[in-house]
C-alpha positions as CSV (number, residue, x, y, z in Angstrom):
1,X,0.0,0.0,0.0
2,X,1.0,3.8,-1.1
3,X,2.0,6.1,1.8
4,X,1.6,9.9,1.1
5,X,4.4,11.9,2.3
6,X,3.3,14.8,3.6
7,X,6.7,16.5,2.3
8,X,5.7,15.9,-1.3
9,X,2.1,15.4,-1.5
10,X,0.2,18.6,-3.2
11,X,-1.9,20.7,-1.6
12,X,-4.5,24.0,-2.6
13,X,-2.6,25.3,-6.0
14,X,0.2,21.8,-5.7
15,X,1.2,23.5,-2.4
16,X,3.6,21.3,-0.6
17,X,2.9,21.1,3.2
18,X,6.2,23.0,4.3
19,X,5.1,25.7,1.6
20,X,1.8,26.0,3.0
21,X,3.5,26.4,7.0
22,X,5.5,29.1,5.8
23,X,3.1,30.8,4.5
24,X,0.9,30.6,7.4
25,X,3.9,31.8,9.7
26,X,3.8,35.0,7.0
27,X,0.1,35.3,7.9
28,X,0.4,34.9,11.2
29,X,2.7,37.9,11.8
30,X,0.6,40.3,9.8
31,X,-2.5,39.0,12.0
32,X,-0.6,39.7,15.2
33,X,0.1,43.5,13.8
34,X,-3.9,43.6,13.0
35,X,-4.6,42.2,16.3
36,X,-2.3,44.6,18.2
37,X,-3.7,47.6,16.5
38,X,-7.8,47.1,16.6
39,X,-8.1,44.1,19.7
40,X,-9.0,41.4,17.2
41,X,-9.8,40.1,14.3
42,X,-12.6,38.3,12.9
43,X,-12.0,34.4,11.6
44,X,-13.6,35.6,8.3
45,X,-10.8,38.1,7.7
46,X,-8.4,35.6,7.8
47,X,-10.1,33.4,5.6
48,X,-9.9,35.8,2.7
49,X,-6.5,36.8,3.9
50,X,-5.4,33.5,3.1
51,X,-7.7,33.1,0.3
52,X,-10.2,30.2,1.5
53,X,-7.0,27.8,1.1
54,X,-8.3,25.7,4.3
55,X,-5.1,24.4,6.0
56,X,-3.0,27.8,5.7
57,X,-6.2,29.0,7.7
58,X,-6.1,26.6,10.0
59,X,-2.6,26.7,10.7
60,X,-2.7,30.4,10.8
61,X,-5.1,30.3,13.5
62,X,-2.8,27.2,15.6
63,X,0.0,29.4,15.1
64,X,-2.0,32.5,16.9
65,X,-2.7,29.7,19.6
66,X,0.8,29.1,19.8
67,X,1.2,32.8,20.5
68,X,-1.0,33.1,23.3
69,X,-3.8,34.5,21.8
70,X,-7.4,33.4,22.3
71,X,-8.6,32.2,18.8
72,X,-12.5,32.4,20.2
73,X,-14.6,29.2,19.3
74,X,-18.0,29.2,16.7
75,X,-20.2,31.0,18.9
76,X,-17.4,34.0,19.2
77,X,-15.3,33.5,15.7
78,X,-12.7,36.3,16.6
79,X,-8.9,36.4,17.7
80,X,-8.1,38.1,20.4
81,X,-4.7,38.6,22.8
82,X,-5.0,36.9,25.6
83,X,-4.8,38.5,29.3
């Protein structure tokens, strides 16, 4: 049986999966710089940001985890910086 390495396998636009953490790392940083300046920002905005491609947005928003911010849940879909 085939494995799929995750190094080489294709993503969004043949997207490796290093490509695709690098550029959520990019992301990340501008939404830190968006956060610091107006408190938070909504899970929608990062979606287009990253252009619906569904695992640089979910990275993105592990990434903010990562940081210490509070990435909110469904029933409050924003990114905030945590106390």
């Amino acid at each position: 049986m085939e494995k799929c390495d995750s190094r080489t396998h294709a993503y969004k636009n043949g997207k490796t999966f290093d490509q695709c953490r690098d550029i959520a790392k990019t992301i990340t940083l501008q939404m830190k710089e968006k956060i610091n300046q107006s408190g938070q920002v909504r899970w929608d905005e990062i979606l287009q940001t990253v252009e619906h491609d569904e695992l640089v947005y979910k990275l993105t928003l592990k990434y903010l985890r990562q940081d210490g911010y509070d990435i909110g849940d469904w029933k409050n879909p924003r990114v905030i910086k945590s106390i």
